[in-house]
N, CA, C and O of each residue as an XYZ file, in Angstrom:
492
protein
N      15.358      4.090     -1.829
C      14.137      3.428     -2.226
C      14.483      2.041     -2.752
O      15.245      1.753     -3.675
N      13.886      1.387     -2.107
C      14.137     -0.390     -2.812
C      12.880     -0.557     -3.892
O      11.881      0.140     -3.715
N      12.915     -1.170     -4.633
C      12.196     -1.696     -6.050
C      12.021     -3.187     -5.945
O      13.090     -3.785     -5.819
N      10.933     -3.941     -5.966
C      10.441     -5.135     -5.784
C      10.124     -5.568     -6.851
O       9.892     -4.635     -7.619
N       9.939     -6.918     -7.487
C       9.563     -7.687     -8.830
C       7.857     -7.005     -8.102
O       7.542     -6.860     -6.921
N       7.139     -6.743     -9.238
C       5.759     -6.366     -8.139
C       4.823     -7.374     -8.042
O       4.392     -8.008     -9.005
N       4.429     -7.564     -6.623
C       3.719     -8.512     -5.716
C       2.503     -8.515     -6.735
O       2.220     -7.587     -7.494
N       1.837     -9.720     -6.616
C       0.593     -9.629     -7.094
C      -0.908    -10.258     -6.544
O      -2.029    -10.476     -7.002
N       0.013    -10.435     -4.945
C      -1.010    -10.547     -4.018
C      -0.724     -9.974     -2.449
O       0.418     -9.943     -1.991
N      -1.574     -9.654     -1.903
C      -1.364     -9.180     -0.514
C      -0.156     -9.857      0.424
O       0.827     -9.475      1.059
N      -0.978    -11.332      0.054
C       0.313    -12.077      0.991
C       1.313    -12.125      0.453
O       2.056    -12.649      1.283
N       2.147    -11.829     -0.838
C       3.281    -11.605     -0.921
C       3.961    -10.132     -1.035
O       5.127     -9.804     -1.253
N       2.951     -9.479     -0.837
C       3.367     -7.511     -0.436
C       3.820     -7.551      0.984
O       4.698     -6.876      1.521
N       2.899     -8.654      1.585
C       3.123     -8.348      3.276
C       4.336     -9.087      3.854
O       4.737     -8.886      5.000
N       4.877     -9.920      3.032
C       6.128    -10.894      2.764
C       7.437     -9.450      2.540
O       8.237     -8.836      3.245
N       7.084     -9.466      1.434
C       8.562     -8.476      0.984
C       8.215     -6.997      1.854
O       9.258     -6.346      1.802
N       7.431     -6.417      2.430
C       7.506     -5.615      3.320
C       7.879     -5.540      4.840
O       8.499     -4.655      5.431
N       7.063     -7.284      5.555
C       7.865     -7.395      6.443
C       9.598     -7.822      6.329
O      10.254     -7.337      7.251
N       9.972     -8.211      5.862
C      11.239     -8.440      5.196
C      12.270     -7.150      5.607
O      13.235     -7.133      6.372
N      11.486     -5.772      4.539
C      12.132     -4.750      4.223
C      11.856     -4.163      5.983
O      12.995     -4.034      6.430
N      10.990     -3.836      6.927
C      10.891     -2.934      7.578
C      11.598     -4.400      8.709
O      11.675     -4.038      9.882
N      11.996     -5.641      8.504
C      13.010     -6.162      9.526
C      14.735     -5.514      9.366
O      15.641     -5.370     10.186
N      14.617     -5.238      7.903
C      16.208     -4.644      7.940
C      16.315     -3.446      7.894
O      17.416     -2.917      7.742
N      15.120     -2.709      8.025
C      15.201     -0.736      7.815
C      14.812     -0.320      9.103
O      15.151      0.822      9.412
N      14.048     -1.118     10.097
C      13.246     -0.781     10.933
C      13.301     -1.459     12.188
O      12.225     -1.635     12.759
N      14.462     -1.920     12.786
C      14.622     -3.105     13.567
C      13.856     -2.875     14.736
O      13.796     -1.649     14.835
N      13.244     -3.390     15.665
C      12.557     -2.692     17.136
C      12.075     -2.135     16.827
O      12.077     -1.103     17.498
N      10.895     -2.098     15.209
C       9.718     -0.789     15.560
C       8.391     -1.515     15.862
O       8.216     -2.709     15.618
N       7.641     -0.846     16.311
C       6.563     -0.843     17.249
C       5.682     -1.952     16.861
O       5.157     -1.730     15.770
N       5.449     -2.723     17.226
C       4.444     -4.263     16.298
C       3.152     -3.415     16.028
O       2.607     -3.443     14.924
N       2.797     -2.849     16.809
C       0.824     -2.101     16.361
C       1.598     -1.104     14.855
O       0.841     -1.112     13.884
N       2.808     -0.396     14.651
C       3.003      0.280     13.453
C       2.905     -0.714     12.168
O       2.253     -0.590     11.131
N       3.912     -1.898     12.668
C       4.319     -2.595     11.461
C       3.042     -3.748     11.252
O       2.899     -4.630     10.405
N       2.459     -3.458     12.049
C       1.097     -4.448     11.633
C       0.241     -3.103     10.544
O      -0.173     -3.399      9.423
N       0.117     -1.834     11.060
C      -0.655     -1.150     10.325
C      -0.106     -0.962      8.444
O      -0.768     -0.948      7.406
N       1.388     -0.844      8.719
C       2.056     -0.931      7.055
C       1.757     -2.281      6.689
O       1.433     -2.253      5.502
N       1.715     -3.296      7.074
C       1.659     -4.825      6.621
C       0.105     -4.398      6.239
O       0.249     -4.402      5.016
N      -0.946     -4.120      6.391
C      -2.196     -3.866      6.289
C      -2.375     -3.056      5.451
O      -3.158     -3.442      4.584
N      -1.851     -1.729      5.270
C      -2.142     -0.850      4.059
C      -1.706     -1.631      2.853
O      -2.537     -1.876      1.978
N      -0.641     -1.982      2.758
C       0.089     -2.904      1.808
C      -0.564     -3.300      1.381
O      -1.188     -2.764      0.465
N      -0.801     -4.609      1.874
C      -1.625     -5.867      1.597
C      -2.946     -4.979      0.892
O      -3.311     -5.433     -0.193
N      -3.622     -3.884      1.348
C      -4.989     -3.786      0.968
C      -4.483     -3.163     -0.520
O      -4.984     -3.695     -1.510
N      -3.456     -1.994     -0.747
C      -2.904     -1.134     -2.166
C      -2.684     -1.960     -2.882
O      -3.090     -1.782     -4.030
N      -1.951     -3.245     -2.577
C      -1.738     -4.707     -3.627
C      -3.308     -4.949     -4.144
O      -3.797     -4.748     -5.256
N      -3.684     -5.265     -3.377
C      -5.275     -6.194     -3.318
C      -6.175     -5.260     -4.220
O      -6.699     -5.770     -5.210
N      -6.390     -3.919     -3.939
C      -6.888     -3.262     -4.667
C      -6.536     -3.487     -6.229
O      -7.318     -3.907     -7.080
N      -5.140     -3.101     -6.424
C      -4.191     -2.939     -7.769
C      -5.292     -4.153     -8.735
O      -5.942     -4.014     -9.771
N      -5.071     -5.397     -7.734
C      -5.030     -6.404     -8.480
C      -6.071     -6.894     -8.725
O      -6.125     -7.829     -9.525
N      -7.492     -6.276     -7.946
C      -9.131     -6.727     -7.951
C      -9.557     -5.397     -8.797
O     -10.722     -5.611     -9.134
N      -9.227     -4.357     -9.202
C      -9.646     -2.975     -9.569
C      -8.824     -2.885    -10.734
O      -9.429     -2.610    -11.770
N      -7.434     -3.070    -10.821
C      -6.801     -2.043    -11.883
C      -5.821     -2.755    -12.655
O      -4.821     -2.293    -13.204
N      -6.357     -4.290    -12.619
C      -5.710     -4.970    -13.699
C      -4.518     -5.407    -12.802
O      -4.131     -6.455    -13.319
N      -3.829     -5.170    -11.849
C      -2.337     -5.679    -11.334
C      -1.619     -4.618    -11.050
O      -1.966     -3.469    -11.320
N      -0.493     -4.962    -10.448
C       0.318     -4.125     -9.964
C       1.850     -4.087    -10.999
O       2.419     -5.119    -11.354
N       2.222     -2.988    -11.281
C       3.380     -2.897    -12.152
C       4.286     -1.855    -12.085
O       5.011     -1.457    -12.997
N       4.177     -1.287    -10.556
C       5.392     -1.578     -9.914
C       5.036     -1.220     -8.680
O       4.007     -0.677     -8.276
N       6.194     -1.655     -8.011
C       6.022     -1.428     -6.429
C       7.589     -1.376     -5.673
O       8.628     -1.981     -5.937
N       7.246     -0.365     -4.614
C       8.850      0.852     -4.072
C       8.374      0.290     -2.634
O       7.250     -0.164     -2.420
N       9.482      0.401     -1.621
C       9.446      0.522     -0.243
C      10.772      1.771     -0.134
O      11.874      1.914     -0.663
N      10.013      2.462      0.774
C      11.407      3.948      1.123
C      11.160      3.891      2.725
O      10.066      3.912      3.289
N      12.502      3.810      3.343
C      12.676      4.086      4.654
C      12.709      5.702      4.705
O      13.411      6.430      4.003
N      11.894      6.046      5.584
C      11.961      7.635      5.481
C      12.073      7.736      7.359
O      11.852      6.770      8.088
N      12.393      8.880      7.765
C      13.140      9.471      8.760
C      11.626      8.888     10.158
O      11.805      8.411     11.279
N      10.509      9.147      9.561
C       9.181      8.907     10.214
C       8.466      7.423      9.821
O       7.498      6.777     10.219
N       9.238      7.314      9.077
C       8.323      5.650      9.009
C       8.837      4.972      7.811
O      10.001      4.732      7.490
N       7.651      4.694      7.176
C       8.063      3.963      5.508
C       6.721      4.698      4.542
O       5.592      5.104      4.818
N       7.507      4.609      3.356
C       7.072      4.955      1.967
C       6.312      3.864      0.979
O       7.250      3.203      0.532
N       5.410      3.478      0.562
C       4.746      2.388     -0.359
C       4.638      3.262     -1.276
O       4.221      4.419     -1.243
N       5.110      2.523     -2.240
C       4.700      3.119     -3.888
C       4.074      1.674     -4.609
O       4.688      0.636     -4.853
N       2.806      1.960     -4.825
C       2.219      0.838     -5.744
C       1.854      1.312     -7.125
O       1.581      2.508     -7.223
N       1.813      0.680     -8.042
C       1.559      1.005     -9.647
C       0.834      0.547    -10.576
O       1.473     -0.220    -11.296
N       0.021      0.651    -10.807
C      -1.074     -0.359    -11.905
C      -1.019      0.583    -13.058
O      -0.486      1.691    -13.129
N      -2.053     -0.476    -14.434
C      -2.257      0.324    -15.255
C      -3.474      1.217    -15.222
O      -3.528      2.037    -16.138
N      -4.347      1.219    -14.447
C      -5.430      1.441    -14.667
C      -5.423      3.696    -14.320
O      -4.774      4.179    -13.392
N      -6.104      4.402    -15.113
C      -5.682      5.855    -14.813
C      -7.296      5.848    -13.579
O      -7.271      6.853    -12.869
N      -7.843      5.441    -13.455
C      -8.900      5.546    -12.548
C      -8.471      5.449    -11.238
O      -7.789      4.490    -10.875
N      -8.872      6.535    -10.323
C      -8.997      7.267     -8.545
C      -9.478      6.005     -8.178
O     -10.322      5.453     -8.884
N      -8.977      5.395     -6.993
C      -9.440      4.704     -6.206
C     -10.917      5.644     -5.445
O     -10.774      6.866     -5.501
N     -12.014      5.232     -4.895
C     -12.908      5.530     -4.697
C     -13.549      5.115     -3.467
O     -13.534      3.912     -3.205
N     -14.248      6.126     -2.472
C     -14.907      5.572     -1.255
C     -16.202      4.951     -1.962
O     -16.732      5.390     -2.983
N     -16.680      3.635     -1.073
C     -18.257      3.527     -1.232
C     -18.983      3.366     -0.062
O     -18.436      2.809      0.890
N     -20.058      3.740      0.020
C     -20.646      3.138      1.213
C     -20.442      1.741      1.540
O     -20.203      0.804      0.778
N     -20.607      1.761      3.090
C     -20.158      0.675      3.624
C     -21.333     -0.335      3.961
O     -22.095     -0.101      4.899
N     -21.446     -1.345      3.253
C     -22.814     -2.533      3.813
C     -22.578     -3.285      4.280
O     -22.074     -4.271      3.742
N     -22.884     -3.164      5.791
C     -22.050     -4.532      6.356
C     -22.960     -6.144      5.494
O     -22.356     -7.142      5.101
N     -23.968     -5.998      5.440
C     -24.797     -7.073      4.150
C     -23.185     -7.936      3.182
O     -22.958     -9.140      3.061
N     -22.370     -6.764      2.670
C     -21.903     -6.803      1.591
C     -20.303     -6.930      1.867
O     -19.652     -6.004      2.349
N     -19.828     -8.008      1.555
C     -18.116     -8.258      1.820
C     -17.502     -7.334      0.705
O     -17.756     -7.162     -0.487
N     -16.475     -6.745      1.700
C     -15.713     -5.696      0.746
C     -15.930     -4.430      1.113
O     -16.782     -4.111      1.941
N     -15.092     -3.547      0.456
C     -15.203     -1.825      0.236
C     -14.196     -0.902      1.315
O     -13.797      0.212      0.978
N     -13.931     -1.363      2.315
C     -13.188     -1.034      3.426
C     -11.691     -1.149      2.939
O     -11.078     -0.479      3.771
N     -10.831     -1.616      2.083
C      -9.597     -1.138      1.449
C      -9.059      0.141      1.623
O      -8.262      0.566      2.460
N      -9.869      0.901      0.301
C      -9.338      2.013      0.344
C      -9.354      2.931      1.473
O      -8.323      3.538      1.762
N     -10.710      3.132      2.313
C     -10.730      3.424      3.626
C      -9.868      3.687      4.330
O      -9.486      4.814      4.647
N      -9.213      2.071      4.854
C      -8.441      1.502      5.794
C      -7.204      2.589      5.468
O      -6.861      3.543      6.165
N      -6.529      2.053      3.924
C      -5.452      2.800      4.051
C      -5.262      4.175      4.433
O      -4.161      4.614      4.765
N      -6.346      4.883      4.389
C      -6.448      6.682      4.224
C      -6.557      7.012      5.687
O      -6.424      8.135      6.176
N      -6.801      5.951      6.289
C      -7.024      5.809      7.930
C      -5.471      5.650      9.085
O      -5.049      6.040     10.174
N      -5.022      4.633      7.687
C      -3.554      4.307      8.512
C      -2.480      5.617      7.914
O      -1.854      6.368      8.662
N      -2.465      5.644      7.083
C      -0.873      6.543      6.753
C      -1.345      7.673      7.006
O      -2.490      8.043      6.744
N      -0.244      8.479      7.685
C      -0.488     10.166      7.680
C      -0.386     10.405      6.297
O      -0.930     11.509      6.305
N      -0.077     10.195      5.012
C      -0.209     10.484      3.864
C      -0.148      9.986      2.746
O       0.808      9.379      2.262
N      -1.445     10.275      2.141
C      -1.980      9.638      0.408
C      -1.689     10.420     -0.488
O      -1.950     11.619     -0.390
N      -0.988      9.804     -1.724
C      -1.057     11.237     -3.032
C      -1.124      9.878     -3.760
O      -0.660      8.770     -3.492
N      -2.147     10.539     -5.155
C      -2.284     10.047     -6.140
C      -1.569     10.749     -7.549
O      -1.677     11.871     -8.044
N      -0.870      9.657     -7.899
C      -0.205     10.254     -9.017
C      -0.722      9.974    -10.576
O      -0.288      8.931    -11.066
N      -1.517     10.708    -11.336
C      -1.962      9.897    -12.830
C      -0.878      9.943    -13.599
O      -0.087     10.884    -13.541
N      -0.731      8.888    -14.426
C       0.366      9.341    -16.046
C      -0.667      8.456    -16.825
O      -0.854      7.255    -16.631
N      -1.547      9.554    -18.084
C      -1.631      9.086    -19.100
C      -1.304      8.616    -19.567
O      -0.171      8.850    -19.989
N      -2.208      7.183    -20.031
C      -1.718      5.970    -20.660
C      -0.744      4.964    -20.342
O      -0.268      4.143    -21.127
N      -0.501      5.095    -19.173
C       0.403      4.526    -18.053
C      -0.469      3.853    -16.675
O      -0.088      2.799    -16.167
N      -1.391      4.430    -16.279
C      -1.724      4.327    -14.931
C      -1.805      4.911    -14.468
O      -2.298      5.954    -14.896
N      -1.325      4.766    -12.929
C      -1.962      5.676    -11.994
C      -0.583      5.039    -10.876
O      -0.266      3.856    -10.998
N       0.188      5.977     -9.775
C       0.652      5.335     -8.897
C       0.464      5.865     -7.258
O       0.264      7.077     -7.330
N       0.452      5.476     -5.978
C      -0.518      5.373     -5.556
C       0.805      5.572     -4.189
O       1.692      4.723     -4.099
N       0.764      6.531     -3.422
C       2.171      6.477     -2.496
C       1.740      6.461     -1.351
O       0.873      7.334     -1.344
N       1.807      5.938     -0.199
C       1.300      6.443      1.098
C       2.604      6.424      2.439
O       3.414      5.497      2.432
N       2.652      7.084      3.095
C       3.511      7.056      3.633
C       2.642      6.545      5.431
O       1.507      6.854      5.796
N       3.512      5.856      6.072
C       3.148      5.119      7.202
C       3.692      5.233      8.766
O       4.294      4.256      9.213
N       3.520      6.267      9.518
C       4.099      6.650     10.840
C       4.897      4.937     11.143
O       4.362      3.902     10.745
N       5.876      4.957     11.705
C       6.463      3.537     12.473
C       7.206      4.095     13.116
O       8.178      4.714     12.683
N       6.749      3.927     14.757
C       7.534      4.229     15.919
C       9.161      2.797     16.388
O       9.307      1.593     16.173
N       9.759      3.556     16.869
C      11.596      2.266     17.367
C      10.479      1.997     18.752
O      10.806      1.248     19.672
């Protein structure tokens, strides 16, 4: 698992991730590594429009893809809302639950909340 100073915007999650999946992941599939560059960017974005910032953030090469660990303080569930197209926004959390074969939410009282998803990436 690599450990990052934590990003505190999308475009620099999608920076130190493409980075990490150029040296963990060489020749994987551009439609995968566009979909992790995208969850990323949105778990940052969230952290940092919802839950006060991000305070910490993991990348794990795993056997099937990659691992995101994001961290805020905030102990509050990210949340679906209806979708208005009227209304910019809300499609974040969505997106991500759409891309990774897997979400777990982790609470620690008085700590936060940390937020893992793991991301299929085909060679």
């Amino acid at each position: 698992m690599f450990s990052f100073r934590p990003p505190q915007s999308g475009e620099r999650a999608r920076e130190l991730t493409r980075g990490f999946l150029r040296a963990e992941k060489p020749g994987a599939d551009a439609a995968d590594v566009d979909a992790v560059l995208l969850g990323v960017s949105e778990l940052v974005t969230n952290a940092v429009r919802h839950a006060g910032g991000v305070t910490d953030f993991h990348l794990e090469s795993e056997r099937e893809g990659v691992a995101v660990e994001v961290s805020d303080a905030s102990v509050r569930r990210p949340r679906t809302v209806e979708i208005n197209p009227s209304v910019p926004g809300g499609f974040g959390w969505m997106l991500v639950r759409e891309l990774a074969s897997e979400v777990t939410i982790a609470l620690h009282p008085g700590r936060g909340k940390t937020i893992r998803a793991a991301f299929p990436v085909r060679a």
